[in-house]
Legacy VTK file of the C-alpha trace (Angstrom):
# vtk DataFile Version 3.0
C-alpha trace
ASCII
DATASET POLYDATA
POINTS 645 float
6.397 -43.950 -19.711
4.936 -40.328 -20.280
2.951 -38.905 -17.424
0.032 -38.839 -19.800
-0.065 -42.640 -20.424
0.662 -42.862 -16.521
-2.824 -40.707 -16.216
-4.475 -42.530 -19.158
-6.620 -45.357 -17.348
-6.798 -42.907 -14.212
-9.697 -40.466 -13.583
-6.397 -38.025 -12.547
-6.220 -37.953 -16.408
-7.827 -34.811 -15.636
-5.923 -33.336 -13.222
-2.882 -33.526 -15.190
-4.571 -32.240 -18.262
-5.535 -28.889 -16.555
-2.163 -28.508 -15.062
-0.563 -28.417 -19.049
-3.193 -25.884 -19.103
-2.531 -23.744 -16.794
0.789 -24.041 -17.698
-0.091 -22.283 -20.940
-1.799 -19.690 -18.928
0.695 -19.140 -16.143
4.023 -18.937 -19.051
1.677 -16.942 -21.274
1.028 -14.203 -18.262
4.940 -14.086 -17.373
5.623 -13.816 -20.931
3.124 -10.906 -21.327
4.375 -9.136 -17.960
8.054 -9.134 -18.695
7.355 -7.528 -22.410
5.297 -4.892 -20.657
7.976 -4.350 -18.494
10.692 -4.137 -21.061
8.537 -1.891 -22.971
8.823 0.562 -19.798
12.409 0.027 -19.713
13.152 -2.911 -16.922
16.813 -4.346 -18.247
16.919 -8.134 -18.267
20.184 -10.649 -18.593
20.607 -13.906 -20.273
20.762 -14.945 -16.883
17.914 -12.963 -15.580
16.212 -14.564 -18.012
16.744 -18.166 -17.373
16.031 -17.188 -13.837
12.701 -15.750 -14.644
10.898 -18.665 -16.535
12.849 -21.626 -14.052
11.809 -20.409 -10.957
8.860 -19.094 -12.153
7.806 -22.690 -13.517
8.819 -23.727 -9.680
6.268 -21.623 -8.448
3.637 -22.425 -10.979
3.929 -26.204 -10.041
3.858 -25.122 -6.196
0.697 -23.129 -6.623
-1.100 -26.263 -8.710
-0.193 -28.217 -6.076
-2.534 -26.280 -3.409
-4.834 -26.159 -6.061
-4.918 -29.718 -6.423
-6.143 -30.684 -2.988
-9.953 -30.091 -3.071
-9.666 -32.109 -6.590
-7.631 -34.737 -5.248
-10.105 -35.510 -2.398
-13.002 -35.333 -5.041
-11.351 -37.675 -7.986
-10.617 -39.687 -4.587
-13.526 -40.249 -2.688
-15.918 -40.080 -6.073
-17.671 -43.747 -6.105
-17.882 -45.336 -9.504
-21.037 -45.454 -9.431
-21.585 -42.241 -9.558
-18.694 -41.214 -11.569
-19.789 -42.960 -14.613
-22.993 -40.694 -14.808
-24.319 -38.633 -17.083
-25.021 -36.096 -14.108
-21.259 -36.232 -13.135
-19.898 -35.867 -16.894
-22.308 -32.484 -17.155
-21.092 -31.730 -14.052
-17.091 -31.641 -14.948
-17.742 -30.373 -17.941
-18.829 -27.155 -16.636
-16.513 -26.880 -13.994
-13.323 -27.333 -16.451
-15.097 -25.068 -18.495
-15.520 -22.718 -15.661
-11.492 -23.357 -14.489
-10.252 -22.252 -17.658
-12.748 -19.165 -17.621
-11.015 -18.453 -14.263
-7.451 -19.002 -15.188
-8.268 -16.123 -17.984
-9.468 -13.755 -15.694
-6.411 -14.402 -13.204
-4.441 -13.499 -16.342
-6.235 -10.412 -16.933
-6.054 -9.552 -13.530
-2.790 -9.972 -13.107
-2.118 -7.515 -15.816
-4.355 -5.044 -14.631
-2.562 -5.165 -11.330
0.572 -5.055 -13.343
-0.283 -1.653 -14.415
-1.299 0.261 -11.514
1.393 -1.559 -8.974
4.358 -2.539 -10.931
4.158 -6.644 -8.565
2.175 -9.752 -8.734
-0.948 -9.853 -6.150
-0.003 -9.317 -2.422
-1.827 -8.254 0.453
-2.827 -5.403 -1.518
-4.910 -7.378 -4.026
-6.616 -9.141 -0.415
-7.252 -5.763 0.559
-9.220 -5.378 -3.056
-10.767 -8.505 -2.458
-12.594 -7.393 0.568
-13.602 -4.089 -0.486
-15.395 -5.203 -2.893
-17.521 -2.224 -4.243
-14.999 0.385 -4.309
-12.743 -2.208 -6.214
-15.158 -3.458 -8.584
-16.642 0.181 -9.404
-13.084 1.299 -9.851
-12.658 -1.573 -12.676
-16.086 -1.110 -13.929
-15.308 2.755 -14.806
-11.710 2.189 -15.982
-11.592 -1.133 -18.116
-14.194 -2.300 -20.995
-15.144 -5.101 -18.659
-18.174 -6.203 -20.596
-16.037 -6.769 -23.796
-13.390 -8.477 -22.300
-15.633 -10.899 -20.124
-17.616 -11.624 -23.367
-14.186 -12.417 -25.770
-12.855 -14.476 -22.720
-16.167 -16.406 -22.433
-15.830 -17.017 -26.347
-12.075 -18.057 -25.744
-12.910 -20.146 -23.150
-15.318 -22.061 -25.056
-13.258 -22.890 -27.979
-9.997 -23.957 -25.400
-12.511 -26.487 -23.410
-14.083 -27.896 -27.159
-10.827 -27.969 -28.841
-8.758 -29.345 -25.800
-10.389 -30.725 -22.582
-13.711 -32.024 -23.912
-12.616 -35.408 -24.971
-10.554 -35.886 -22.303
-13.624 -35.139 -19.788
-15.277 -37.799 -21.860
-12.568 -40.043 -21.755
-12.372 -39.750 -17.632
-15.405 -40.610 -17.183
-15.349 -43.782 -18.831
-12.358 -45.006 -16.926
-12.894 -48.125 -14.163
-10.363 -47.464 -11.145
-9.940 -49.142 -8.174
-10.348 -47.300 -4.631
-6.813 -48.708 -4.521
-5.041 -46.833 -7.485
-7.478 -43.596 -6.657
-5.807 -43.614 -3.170
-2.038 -44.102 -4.065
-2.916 -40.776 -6.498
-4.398 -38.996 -3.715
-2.292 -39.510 -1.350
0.783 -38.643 -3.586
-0.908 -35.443 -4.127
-1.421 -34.677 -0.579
2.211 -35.522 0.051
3.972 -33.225 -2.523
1.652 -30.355 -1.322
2.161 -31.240 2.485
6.124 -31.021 1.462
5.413 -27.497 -0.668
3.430 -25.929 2.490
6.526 -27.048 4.587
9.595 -26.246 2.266
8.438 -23.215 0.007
8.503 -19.911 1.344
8.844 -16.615 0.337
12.890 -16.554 0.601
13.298 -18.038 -2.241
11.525 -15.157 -4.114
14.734 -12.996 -2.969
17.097 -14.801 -4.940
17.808 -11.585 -6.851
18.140 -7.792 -5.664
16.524 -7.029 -9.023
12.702 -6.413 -7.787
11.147 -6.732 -11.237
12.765 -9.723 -11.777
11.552 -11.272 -8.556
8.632 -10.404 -9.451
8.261 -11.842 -13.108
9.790 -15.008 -11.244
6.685 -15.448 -8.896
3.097 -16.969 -9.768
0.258 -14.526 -9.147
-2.409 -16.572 -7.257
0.322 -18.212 -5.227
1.305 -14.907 -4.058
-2.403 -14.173 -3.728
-2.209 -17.020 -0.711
0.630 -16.355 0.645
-0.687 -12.561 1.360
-3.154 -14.137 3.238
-0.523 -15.483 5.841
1.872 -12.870 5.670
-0.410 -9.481 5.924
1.163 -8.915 9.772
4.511 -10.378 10.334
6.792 -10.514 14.578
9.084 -8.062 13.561
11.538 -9.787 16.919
10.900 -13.122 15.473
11.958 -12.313 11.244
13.704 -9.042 11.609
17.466 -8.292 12.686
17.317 -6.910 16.048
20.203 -5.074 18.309
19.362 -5.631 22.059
16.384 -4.444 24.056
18.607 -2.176 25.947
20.545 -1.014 22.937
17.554 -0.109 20.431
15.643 1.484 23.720
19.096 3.709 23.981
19.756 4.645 19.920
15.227 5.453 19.699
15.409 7.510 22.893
18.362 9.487 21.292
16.804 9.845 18.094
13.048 11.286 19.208
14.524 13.629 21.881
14.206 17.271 20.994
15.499 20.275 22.990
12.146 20.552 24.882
11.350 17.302 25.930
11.894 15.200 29.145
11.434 11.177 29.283
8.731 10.201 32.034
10.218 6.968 32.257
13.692 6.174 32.825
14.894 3.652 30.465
13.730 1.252 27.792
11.052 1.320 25.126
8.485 3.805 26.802
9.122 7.022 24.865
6.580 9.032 26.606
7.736 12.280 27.374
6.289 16.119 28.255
6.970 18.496 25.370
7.368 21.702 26.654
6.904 24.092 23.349
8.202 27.721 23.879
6.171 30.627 23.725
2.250 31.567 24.233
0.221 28.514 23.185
-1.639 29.717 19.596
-4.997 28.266 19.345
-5.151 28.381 15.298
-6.816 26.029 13.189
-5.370 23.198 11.336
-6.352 21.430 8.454
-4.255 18.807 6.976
-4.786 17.939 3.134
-2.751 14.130 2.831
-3.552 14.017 -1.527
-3.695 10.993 -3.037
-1.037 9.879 -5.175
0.939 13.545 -5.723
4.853 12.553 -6.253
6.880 15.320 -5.700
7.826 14.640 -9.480
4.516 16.280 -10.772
5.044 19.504 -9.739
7.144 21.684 -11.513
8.641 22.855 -8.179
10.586 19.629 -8.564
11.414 19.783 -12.525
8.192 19.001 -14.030
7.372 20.688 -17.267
3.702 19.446 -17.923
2.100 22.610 -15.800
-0.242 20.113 -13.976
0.023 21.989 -10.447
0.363 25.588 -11.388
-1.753 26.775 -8.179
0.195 24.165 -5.933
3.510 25.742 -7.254
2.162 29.228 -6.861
2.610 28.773 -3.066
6.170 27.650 -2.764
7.303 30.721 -2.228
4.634 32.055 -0.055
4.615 29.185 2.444
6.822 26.806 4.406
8.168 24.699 1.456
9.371 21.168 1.900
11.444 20.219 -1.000
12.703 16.438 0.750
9.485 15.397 2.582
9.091 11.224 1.934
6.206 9.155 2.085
6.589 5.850 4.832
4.660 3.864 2.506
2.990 3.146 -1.056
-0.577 2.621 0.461
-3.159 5.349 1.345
-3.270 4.160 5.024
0.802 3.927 5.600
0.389 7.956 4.971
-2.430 8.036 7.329
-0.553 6.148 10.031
2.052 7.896 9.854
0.743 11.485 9.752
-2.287 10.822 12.800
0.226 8.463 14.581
4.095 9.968 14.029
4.977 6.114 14.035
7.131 4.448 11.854
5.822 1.599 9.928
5.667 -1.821 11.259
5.786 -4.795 9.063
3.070 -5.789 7.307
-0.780 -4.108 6.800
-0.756 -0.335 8.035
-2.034 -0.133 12.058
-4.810 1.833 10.056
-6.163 -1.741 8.822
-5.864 -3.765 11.820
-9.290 -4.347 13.418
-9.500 -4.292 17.178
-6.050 -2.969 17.823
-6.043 0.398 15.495
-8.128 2.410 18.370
-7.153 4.172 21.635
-3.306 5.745 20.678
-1.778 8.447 20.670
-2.421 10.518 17.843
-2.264 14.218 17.135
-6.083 14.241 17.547
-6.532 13.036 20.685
-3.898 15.444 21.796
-5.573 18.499 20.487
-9.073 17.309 21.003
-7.888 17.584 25.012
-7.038 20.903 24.134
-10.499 21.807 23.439
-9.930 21.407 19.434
-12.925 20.221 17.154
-11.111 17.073 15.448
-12.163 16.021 12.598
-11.165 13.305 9.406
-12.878 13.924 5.990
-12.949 12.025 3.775
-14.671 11.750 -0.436
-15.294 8.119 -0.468
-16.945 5.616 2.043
-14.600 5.251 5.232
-15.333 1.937 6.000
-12.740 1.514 3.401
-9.455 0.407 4.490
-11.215 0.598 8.518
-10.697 4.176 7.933
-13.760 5.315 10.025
-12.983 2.947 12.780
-9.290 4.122 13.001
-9.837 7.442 13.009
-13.209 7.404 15.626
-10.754 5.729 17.838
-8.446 7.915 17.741
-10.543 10.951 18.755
-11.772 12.134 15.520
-15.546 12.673 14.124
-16.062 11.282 11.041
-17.593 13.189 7.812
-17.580 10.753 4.639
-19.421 10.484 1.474
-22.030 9.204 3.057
-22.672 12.711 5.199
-22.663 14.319 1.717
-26.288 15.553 0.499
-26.791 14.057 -2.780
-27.764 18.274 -3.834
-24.201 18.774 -3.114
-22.354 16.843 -4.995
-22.092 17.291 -8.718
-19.756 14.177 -9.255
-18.410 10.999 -7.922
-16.975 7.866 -9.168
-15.972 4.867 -8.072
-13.660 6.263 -5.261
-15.848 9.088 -4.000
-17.136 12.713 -4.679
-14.769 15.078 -6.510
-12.385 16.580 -4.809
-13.963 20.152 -5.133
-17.145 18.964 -3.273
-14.769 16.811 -1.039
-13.289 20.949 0.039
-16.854 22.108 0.200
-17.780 19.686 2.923
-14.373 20.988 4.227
-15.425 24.760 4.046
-19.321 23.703 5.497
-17.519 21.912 8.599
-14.723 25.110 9.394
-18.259 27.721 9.021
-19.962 25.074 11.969
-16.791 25.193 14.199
-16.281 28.608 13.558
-19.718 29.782 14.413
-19.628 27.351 17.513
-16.248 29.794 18.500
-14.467 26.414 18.674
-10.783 25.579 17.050
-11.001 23.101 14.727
-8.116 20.540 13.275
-9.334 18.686 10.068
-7.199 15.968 8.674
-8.893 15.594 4.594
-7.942 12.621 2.849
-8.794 13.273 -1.026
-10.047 10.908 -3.815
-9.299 12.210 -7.364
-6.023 11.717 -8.402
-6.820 7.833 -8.350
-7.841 5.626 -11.073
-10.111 5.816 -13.132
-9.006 9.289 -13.206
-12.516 11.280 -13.939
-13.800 14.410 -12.830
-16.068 16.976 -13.751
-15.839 18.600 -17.091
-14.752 21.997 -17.960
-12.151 22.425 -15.259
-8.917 22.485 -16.887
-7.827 21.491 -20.247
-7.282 17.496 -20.252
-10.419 15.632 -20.832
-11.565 13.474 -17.636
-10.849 9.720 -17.663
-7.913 9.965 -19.948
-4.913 9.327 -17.120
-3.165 10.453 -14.166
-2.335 13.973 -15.799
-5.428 15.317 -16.035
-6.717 14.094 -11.951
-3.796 15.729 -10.955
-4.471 18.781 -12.605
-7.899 18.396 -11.811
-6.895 18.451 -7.767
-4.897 21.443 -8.068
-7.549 23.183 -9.484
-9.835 22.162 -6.584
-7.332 23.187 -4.303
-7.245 26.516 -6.364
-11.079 26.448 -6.006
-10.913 25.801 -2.153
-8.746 28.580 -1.532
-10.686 31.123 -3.792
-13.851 30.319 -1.375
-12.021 30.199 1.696
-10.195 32.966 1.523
-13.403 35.551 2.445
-14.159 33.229 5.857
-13.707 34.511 9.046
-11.526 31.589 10.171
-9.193 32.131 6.865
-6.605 34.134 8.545
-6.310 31.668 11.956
-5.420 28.527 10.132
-2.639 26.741 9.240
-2.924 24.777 5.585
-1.118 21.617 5.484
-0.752 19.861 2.467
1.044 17.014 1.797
0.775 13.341 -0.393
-0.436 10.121 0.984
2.269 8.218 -1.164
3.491 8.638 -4.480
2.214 7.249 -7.964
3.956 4.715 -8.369
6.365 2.327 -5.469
8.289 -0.362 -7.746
11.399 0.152 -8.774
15.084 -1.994 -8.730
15.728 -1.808 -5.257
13.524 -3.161 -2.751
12.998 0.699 -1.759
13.422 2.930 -4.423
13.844 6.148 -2.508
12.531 8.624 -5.437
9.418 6.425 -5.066
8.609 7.981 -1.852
9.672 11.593 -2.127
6.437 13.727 -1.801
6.160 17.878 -1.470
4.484 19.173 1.817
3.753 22.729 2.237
2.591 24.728 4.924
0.135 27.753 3.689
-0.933 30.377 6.350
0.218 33.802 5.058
-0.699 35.600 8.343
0.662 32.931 10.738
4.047 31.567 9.292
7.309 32.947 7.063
7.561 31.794 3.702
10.876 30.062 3.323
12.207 26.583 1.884
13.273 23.721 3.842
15.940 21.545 2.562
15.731 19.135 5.661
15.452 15.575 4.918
12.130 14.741 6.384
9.592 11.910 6.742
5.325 11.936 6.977
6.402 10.670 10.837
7.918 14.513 11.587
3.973 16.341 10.712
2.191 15.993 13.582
5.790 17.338 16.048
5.955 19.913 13.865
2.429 21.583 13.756
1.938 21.362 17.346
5.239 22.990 17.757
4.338 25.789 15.075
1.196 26.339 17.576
3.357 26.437 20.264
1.492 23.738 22.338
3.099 21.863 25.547
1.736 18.478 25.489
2.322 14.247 26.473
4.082 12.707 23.617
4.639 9.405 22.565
5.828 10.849 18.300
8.533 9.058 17.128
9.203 11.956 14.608
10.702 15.335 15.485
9.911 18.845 14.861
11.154 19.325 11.401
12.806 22.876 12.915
14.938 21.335 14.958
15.886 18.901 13.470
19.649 20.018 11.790
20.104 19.994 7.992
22.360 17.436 7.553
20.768 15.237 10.265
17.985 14.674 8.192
16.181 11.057 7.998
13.042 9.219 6.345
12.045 5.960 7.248
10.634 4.311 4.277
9.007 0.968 3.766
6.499 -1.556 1.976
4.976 -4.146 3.639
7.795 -6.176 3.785
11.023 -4.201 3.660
11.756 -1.124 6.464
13.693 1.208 5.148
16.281 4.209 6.955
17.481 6.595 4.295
19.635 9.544 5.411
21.394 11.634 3.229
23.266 9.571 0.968
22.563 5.957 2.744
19.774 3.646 2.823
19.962 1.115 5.182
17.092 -1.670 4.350
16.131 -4.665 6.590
13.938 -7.675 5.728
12.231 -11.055 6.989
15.040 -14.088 7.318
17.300 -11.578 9.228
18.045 -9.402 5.517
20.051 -6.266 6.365
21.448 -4.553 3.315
23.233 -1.132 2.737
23.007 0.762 -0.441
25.550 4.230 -1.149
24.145 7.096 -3.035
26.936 8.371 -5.241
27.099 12.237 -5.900
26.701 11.192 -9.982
23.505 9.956 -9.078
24.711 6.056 -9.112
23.882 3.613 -6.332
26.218 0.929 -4.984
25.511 -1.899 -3.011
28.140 -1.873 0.300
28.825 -4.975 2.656
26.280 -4.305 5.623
28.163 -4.067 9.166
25.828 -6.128 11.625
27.469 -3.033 14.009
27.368 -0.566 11.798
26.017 2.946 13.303
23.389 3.305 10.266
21.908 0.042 10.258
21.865 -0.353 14.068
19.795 3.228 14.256
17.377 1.363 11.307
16.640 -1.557 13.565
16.137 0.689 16.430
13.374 2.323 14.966
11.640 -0.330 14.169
11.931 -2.370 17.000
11.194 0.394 19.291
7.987 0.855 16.988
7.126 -2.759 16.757
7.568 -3.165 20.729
5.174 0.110 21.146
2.665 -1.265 19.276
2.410 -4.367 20.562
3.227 -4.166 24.158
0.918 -0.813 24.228
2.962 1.676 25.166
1.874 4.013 22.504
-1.610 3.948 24.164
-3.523 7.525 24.340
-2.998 7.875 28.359
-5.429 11.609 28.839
LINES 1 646
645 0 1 2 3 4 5 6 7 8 9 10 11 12 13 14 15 16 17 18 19 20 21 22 23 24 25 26 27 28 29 30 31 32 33 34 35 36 37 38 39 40 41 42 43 44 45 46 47 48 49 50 51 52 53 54 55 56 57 58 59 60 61 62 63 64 65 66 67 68 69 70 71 72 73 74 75 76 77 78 79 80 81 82 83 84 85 86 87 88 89 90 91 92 93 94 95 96 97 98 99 100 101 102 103 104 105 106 107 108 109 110 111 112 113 114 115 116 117 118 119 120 121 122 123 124 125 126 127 128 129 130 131 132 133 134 135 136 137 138 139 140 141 142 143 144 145 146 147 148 149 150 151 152 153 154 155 156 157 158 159 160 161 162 163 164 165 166 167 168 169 170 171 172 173 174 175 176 177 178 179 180 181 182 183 184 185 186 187 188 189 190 191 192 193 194 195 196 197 198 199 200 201 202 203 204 205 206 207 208 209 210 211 212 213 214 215 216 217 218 219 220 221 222 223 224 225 226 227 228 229 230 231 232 233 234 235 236 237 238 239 240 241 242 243 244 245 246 247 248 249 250 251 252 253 254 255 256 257 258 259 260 261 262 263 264 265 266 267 268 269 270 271 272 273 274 275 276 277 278 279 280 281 282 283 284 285 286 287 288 289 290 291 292 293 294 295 296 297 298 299 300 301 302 303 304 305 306 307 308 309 310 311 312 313 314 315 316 317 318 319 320 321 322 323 324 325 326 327 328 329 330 331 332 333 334 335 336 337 338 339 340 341 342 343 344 345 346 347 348 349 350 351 352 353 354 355 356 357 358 359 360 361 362 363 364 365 366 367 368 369 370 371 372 373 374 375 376 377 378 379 380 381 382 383 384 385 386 387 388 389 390 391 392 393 394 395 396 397 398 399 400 401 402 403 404 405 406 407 408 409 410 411 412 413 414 415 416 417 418 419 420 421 422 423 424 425 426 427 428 429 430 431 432 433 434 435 436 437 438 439 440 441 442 443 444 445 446 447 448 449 450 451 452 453 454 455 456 457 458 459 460 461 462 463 464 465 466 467 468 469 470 471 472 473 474 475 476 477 478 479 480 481 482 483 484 485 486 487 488 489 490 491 492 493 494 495 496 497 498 499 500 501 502 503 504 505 506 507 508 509 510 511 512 513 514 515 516 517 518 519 520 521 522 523 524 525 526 527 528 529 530 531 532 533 534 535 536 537 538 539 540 541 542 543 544 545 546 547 548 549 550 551 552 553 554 555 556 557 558 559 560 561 562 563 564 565 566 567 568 569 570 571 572 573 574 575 576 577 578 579 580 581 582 583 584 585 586 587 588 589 590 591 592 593 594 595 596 597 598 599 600 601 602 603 604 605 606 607 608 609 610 611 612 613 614 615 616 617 618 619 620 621 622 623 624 625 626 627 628 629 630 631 632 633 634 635 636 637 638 639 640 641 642 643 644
C-alpha cells in the first residue's frame, strides 16, 4: 500500500500532500545552493554528493515533522461537522495557498542569505528577524522585492490550482472517525517527540567540509534550532582542562611586564597595570569599519585601488599587517575591542540583554580618568542592543537619531553616510575640546554594508552597484574626515585608530578559515607616535592594552589581551571564532574546539597547504585554547569581569 492510498479516506490526505510539496521546494533550494556554490568554486565528491541530498532529505523530514504539530492537533480535534463546511473548505484553501506562498519565500530567502553569509539561517537570521526595520529596509533597497513577491504570488497560484486544489476538495469530503483521526495524530506527535529527543546538531558535523554541511542542512530547521542554541555552557559542551590548570595557562598568557595579580590564584585576572612614563592625556578615537578585509587594501596585494587614502598612511602610522577579527558579526568586533575579551560561545555579550552592562571596558577606565567617552554610531543603536551595551559600559551615546535631518545628505537602510557619520564625529571632538575635556570616541561606521549606496559624485563606481564601490566610498570619507580635521585644535593631541569590525565574508572549508578574519588596523597620530610596521600576530582583544599603554596610563585591569608592544614577534596569537566554534591560531597552528567535546588541530604548511593533525587532549596548543575560553566563559558568568571603580 502507497502512503497516498494510506492517506486517501483520511483528512491527513493533506498533510502528506504538502509534505511532497515541500519536498519539491526544500530539494529544489539545495539544488539551487550547491550550483551557486560550485559556480564560486566549492569542490564536491561523488560522495559529498550522496551525502548532501541523504542527509539533507533527513533533515527536511525532521523539520516537517515540527511543522506538522499545530496541523496534526487541527486535522485532529476538527469535528465533522464542521469540517464538511463550506466555511472550512474556503478556509484550507487559503491557508495551503498561503503555505506554498511561504515555502517560496523561505526559498528566496534562503538564497538571499546564501549570498551575503555563505550558511543556511542561524542565529544570525533570528537576529534579522527581530530587527525588523533595518532588515527589511536593507532588502527593500537591495532586491526588486515587488517583482519577485508579485511572480511568486503568480507561481503560487498556478502550484495550488494545478496540484493541491482537488485534493483540498477531496479532504473535505472524507467521513473519519475520532478513532482513525487520533491513531494519525498521535503517530505524528510521536515521530516528532522522538525527532526533538534524537536530532541534534552533531549530526550536521559529519563532514569537516563546511559548505557541505551546510548544503546538507534544511534552512527553517536551522532557523529553530538558532532559537535554542543562540547562548550555549561553554563547561557543560566544550573540552575543558581543570579549574586550576586553565586559571594557571590564562594568568600566564595576560601577564605583561607591568602588571601584578590582586588575587592570588584562579580565574580572577584583575590586576594593577603600572604603564611607564608620564601619563599622556591625548585623545582617542577608534574607527571599528564595517566589513574592511585586510584583502581590499592594496597594502595587502589588492590591485583594484579601492583604499588609496587608507594605504597612504601605512607608512606614516603604526601599521598592523596581522591584526584578526574575533568574529564575523558587527558586535563580536565591538566586544572585543570595548571589552579585550575573547569570545564566548554563542550571541556576542554585546546582544545579551540584562547581563551586557556594568564591565570592564576601556571606557569606563578612561571615563575615571576624567575622559569624555563616547560611541557613535550612523544607524539606530538599538540595533544589535548597541545603545544599551555601550551606556552600560560608561559611554554616551550619539546615533542617527541625534543627527539633524539639515545634516545629513544621505542614508539608507543602515544609517547616514559615512561622511556625515565623521561630521557628527568632528561636531562632538569641537564640544569636548571647547569644554577643555579629553575625549575617547569609539565610531562604528555603516557604508561598506549592503545595499552598498552612497552619495553620488564621490569616487568613480556608481553607488548601489557592490561592495567595491562602499569601500571606496569609506575611504574617501575617511579621506574627507581627515581633510576637515586636520585644521582643529585637538588634531595634533589624538590618536586615530582604525581598524575592521570583521571581514566581508566568514565561510570557508574549515570551520575557521583564518584569512576570513585577518583585518588591517592602523594607528594615525603623526605628532604622537613613530611610523613603523608591525608584523606581530595580533587579535581585536590586544586594542584597548595597547592604547592605554601608548598613553602611558596606570590603571585596574581585567583585558584578556596584551599590549601589542610587548608582546614578542613570534609569540603572536588571535583567538578567532563564530558562534559555535572558538578558535586559537598562532603562527602556523590553529587549534579549534566545538560543542560535543570537538577539539581539532589544523598545520599551516610553509606552501600555503593546510593539514589536519591528530589533536593531543594534552597538547600545549590546544590546552592554552581551552584556557582562554574557559577563563572567559567563567569571567563572564561568575562576574569577575565586573567594572569594580
Amino acid at each position: 500500500m502507497t502512503f497516498t492510498a494510506l492517506f486517501q479516506s483520511s483528512r491527513f490526505l493533506l498533510a502528506w500532500r504538502v509534505f511532497l510539496l515541500a519536498l519539491v521546494f526544500f530539494t529544489a533550494t539545495r539544488i539551487f545552493l550547491l550550483l551557486f556554490a560550485l559556480y564560486n568554486g566549492t569542490t564536491v565528491s561523488l560522495w559529498q554528493l550522496v551525502h548532501i541530498f541523504a542527509q539533507g532529505f533527513f533533515f527536511d523530514l525532521v523539520y516537517y515533522l515540527y511543522a506538522l504539530v499545530p496541523v496534526s492537533l487541527f486535522l485532529w480535534l476538527m469535528p465533522e461537522k464542521l469540517w464538511h463546511t463550506k466555511a472550512n473548505a474556503l478556509f484550507l484553501h487559503g491557508n495551503i495557498l498561503l503555505t506554498i506562498f511561504v515555502m517560496g519565500f523561505t526559498a528566496i530567502a534562503e538564497f538571499l542569505f546564501w549570498n551575503e553569509f555563505n550558511v543556511r539561517f542561524n542565529f544570525i537570521s533570528v537576529d534579522y528577524l527581530v530587527y525588523r526595520r533595518e532588515v527589511s529596509n536593507n532588502i527593500m533597497e537591495s532586491y526588486p522585492v515587488f517583482p519577485l513577491l508579485a511572480a511568486l504570488a503568480v507561481i503560487s497560484l498556478l502550484i495550488w490550482h494545478f496540484f493541491m486544489r482537488r485534493t483540498v476538495n477531496e479532504a473535505v469530503g472524507v467521513r473519519e472517525t475520532f478513532g482513525r483521526r487520533t491513531a494519525f495524530a498521535v503517530g505524528n506527535f510521536v515521530l516528532a517527540g522522538l525527532a526533538v529527543l534524537l536530532v541534534g546538531q552533531g549530526l550536521r558535523e559529519g563532514t569537516g567540509n563546511v559548505q557541505v554541511r551546510e548544503l546538507a542542512s534544511n534552512g527553517p530547521y536551522q532557523l529553530f534550532a538558532a532559537f535554542r542554541n543562540n547562548e550555549l555552557n561553554y563547561m557543560e559542551f566544550y573540552a575543558t582542562i581543570g579549574e586550576k590548570k586553565a586559571a594557571e595557562l590564562v594568568r600566564r598568557e595576560v601577564k605583561g611586564p607591568y602588571d601584578s595579580f590582586l588575587a592570588p590564584s584562579g580565574f580572577d585576572i584583575t590586576r594593577l597595570v603600572d604603564n611607564p612614563g608620564e601619563p599622556r592625556y591625548n585623545n582617542v578615537m577608534v574607527f571599528t569599519v564595517e566589513s574592511l578585509s585586510a584583502s581590499f587594501m592594496k597594502s595587502f596585494g589588492n590591485r583594484q585601488n579601492l583604499t588609496p587614502f587608507l594605504d597612504s598612511l601605512r607608512d606614516k602610522s603604526l601599521f598592523f599587517t596581522r591584526m584578526y577579527a574575533t568574529g564575523t558579526r558587527t558586535t563580536r568586533g565591538l566586544e572585543a575591542v570595548t571589552l579585550s575579551i575573547p569570545p564566548t560561545p554563542g550571541r556576542s555579550i554585546v546582544k545579551r540583554v540584562g547581563r551586557e552592562k556594568n564591565l570592564w571596558s576601556i571606557g569606563n577606565v578612561l571615563k575615571e580618568k576624567g575622559y569624555e567617552v563616547r560611541f557613535l554610531y550612523g544607524g539606530h543603536g538599538y540595533f544589535d542592543n548597541m545603545n544599551a551595551f555601550f551606556a552600560g559600559n560608561g559611554y554616551e551615546i550619539t546615533d542617527e537619531g541625534d543627527m539633524p535631518a539639515s545634516e545629513v545628505g544621505f542614508r539608507n537602510a543602515w544609517g547616514v553616510a559615512d561622511e556625515y557619520l565623521f561630521n557628527a564625529v568632528i561636531k562632538s571632538a569641537d564640544r569636548a575640546e571647547a569644554g577643555k575635556k579629553p575625549f575617547f570616541f569609539h565610531i562604528m561606521t555603516t557604508s561598506n554594508h549592503r545595499p552598498y549606496s552612497y552619495p553620488a559624485g564621490r569616487i568613480d563606481i556608481r553607488s548601489h552597484t557592490g561592495r567595491r564601490g562602499a569601500v571606496k566610498y569609506t575611504d574617501w570619507a575617511f579621506a574627507d574626515f581627515f581633510k576637515k580635521a586636520r585644521g582643529k585644535p585637538w588634531f595634533d593631541k589624538t590618536l586615530f585608530v582604525i581598524l575592521a569590525d570583521h571581514t566581508a565574508g566568514g565561510a570557508g572549508k574549515l570551520d575557521l578559515p583564518v584569512n576570513r578574519y585577518h583585518i588591517p588596523m592602523i594607528i594615525y597620530a603623526p605628532k604622537l607616535v613613530k611610523p613603523r610596521i608591525v608584523n606581530t600576530m595580533t587579535s581585536q582583544i590586544d586594542v584597548a592594552p595597547t592604547i592605554l599603554a601608548l598613553l602611558n596610563m596606570d590603571y585596574r585591569s581585567f583585558a584578556y589581551g596584551r599590549n601589542i608592544f610587548e608582546i614578542p614577534k613570534d609569540k603572536g596569537r588571535s583567538l578567532i571564532a563564530n558562534y559555535q566554534f572558538l578558535g586559537y591560531y598562532t603562527r602556523d597552528r590553529l587549534s579549534v574546539l566545538g560543542p560535543r567535546g570537538i577539539s581539532q588541530d589544523y598545520l599551516f604548511n610553509e606552501d600555503g597547504s593546510i593539514r589536519r593533525v591528530e589533536n593531543d587532549a594534552v597538547g600545549p596548543h590546544s590546552q592554552i585554547a581551552r584556557a582562554y575560553y574557559e577563563g572567559a566563559y567563567r569571567a563572564y558568568t561568575d562576574g569577575l569581569n565586573r567594572w569594580k571603580p
